[in-house]
N, C-alpha and C positions, 0 to 999 in steps of 0.2 A: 165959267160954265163947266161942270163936273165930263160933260160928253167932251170938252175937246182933248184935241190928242196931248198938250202939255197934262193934262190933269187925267188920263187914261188909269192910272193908277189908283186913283181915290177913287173912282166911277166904282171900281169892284165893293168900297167899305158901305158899310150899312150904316145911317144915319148916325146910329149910336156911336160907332165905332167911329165914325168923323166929329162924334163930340168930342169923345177921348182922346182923339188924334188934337183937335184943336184945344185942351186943358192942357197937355203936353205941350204944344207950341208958345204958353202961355209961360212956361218953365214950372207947373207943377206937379207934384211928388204923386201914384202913385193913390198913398191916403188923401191926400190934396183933391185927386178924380172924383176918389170915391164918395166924400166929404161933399163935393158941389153937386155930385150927380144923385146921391142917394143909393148908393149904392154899396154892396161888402166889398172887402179889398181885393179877394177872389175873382169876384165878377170885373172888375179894372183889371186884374191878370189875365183873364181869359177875351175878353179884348182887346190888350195890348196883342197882345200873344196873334191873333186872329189879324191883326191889323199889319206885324210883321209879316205873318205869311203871305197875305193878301200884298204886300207893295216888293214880297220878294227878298224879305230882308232875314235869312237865316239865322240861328244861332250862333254861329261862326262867325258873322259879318260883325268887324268891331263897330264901334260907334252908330250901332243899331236905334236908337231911340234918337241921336241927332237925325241922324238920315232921314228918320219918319218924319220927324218935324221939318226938315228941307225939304223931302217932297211936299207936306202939307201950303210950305210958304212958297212954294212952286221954284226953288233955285237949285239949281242943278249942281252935284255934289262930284262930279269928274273934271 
């Protein structure tokens, strides 16, 4: 369930943004998103992009897109 507190993080992404989050968990590229979703490759950037802010995962923070995908499968990355 997206309301409870292990999943507190994803409650914030927008449906869309939990597609993209879960084609990523799938291990796909990027054009791979944008390919299944119908969508430009831009629009897969600008919600990745949205999806990092949203779960707190900055620029900086290495191994950015694994993370998003551990929070997605719910295991904890510390």
């Amino acid at each position: 369930m997206l309301g409870s507190g292990r999943d507190q993080p994803l409650a914030r992404l927008t449906p869309r943004e939990r597609d993209v989050l879960e084609l990523m968990a799938e291990g796909r590229t990027n054009a791979g998103i944008a390919a299944r979703l119908y969508f430009a490759d831009r629009t897969v950037e600008s919600h990745i992009s949205s999806i990092m802010t949203k779960l707190g995962l900055h620029e900086s923070t290495e191994n950015r897109r694994v993370l998003a995908v551990l929070t997605w499968l719910g295991v904890r990355a510390a």
